[in-house]
C-alpha positions as CSV (number, residue, x, y, z in Angstrom):
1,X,13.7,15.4,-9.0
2,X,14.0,11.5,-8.5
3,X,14.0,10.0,-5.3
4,X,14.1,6.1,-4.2
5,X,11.8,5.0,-1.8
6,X,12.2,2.7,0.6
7,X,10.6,0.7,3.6
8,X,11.7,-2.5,5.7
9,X,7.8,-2.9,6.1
10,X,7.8,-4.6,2.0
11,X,9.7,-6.5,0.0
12,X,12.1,-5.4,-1.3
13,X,15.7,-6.2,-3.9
14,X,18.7,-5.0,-4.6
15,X,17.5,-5.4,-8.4
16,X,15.1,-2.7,-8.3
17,X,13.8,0.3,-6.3
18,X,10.3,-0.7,-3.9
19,X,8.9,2.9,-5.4
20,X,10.5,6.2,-7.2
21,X,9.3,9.4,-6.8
22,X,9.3,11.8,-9.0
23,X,7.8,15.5,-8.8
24,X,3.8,14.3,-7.4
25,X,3.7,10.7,-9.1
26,X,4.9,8.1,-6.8
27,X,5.5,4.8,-9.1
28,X,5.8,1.5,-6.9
29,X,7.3,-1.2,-8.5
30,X,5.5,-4.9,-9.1
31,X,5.0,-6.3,-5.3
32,X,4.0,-9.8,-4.4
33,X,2.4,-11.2,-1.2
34,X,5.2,-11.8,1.1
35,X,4.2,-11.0,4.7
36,X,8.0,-9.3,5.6
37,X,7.1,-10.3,9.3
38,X,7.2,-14.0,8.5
39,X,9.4,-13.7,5.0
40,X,7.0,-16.3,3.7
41,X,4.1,-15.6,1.3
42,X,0.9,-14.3,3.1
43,X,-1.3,-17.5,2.6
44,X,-1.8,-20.0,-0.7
45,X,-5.2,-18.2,-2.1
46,X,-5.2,-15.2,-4.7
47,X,-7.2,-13.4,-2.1
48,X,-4.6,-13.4,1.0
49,X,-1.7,-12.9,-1.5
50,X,-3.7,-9.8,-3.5
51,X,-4.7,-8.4,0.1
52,X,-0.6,-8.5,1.4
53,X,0.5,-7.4,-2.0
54,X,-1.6,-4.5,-1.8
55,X,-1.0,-4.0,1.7
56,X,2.8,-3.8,0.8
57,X,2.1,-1.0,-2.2
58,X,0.1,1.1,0.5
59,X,3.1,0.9,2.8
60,X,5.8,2.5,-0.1
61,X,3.0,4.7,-0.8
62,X,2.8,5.8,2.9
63,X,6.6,6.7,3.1
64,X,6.3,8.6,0.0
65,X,3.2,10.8,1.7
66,X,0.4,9.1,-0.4
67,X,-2.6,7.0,0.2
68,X,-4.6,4.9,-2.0
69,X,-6.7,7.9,-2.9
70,X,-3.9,9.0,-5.1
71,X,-3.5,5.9,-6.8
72,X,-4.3,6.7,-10.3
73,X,-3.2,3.5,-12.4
74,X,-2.9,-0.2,-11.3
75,X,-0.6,-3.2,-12.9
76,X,-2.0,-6.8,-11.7
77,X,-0.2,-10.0,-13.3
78,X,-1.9,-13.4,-13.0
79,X,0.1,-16.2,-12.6
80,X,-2.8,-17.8,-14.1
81,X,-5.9,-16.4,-15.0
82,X,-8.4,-18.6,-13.3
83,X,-7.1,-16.4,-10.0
84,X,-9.0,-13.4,-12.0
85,X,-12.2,-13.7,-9.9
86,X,-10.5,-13.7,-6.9
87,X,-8.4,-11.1,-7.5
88,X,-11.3,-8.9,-7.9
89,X,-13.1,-9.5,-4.7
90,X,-10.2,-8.9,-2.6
91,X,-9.0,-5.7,-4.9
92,X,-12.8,-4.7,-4.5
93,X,-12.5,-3.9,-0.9
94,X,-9.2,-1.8,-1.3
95,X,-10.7,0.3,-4.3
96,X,-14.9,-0.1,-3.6
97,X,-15.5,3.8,-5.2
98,X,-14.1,6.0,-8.0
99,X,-11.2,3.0,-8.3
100,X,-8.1,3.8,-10.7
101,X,-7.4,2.6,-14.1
102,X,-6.1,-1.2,-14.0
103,X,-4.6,-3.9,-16.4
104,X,-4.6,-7.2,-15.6
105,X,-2.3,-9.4,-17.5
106,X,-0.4,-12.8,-17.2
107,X,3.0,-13.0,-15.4
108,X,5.1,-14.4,-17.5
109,X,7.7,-15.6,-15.3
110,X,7.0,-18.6,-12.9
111,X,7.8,-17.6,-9.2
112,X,7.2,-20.9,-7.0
113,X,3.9,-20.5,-5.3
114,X,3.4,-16.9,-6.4
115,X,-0.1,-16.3,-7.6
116,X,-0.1,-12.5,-8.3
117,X,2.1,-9.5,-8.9
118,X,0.7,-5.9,-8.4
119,X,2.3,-2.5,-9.5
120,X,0.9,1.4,-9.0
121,X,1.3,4.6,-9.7
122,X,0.0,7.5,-7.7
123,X,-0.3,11.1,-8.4
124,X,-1.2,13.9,-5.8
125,X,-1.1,17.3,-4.5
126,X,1.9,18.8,-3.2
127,X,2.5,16.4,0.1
128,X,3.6,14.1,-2.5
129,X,6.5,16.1,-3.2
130,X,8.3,15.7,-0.4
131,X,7.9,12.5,2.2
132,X,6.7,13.2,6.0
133,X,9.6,12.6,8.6
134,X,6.6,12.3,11.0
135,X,5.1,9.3,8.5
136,X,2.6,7.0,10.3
137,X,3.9,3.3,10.4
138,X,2.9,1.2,7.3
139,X,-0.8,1.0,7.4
140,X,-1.9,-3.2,7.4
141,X,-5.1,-4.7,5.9
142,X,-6.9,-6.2,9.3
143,X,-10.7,-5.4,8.0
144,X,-10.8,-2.1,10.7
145,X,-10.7,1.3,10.0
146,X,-8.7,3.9,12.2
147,X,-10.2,4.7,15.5
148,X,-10.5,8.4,16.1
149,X,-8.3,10.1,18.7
150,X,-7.2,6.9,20.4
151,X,-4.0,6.6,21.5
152,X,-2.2,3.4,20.7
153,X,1.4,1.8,20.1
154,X,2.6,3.1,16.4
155,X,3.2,-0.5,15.3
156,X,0.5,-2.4,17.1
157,X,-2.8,-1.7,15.3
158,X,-3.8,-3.3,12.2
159,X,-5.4,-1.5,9.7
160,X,-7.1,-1.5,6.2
161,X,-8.4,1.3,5.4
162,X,-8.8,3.9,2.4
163,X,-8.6,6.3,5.5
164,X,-5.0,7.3,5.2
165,X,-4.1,8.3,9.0
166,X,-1.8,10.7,10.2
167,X,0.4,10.7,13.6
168,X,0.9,13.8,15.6
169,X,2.6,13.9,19.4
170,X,0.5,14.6,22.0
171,X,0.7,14.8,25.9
172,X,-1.2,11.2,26.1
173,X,1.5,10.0,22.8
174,X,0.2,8.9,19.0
175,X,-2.9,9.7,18.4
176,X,-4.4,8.4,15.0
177,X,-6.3,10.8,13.5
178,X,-9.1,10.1,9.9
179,X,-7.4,11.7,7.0
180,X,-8.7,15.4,6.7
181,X,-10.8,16.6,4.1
182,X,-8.7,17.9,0.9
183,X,-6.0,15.9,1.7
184,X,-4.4,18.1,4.9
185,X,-2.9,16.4,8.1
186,X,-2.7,17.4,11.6
């Protein structure tokens, strides 16, 4: 079964589909580093645009009901490859252990001011198969990791983490909760 996936939290066109899904591979298409707050590019470096176009694929991912984790194969295009070596530190921080299989290559179109285009594929277990309607809001690269069993506005906390969270109603509201071991949320 194919289904389109789609979030106002990336960028997105009506020339292509921000992720499909298919059976338990999610495959998002190639995002660049437009902050969709703003509508402008995240910054001018290759790290701030490789952190917000990776921060764009981890929010299609979370509305299809994966995480990083099940990231399993990684497209990066250069605009030129001088950018390579900071690429790498910022991608470093949002894959530091058992990271997926990547290419890097050369965009070959010119985009004004664009310095890097990134594409992924994820495959997973079973929540992969069908999206969450209770899906956390899009996760956001701000250098913190979740807090545990805080309760805080759905939209207001930045945060970039592999820890994929997971939202559940409570008496006090949302509540993020870590990821559970094996993949299972609350």
């Amino acid at each position: 079964m194919r289904e389109v996936i789609n979030t106002p939290s990336a960028p997105s066109s009506q020339l292509y589909s921000q992720a499909v899904k298919a059976g338990q591979y999610v495959y998002v298409s190639g995002l660049v580093g437009i902050d969709t707050s703003t509508g402008n590019l995240a910054g001018a470096t290759i790290q701030e645009q490789t952190r917000q176009a990776l921060a764009n694929c981890e929010a299609i991912l979370h509305v299809a009901g994966a995480a990083l984790d099940d990231v399993v194969e990684v497209g990066v295009l250069l605009t030129n490859p001088t950018g390579f070596e900071g690429m790498n530190k910022e991608y470093a921080m949002w894959f530091p252990a058992e990271p997926p299989t990547r290419y890097v290559a050369k965009l070959g179109v010119e985009i004004p001011n664009v310095l890097v285009s990134i594409r992924l594929t994820a495959f997973g277990p079973e929540r992969i198969t069908s999206a969450r309607s209770d899906a956390c809001p899009p996760l956001r690269h701000g250098g913190r990791t979740c807090p545990t069993s805080q309760p805080i506005a759905a939209a207001a906390w930045p945060i970039r983490s592999r820890t994929h969270c997971a939202r559940r109603a409570s008496g006090l509201g949302l509540v993020w909760l870590p990821r559970l071991s094996g993949g299972t949320h609350p």
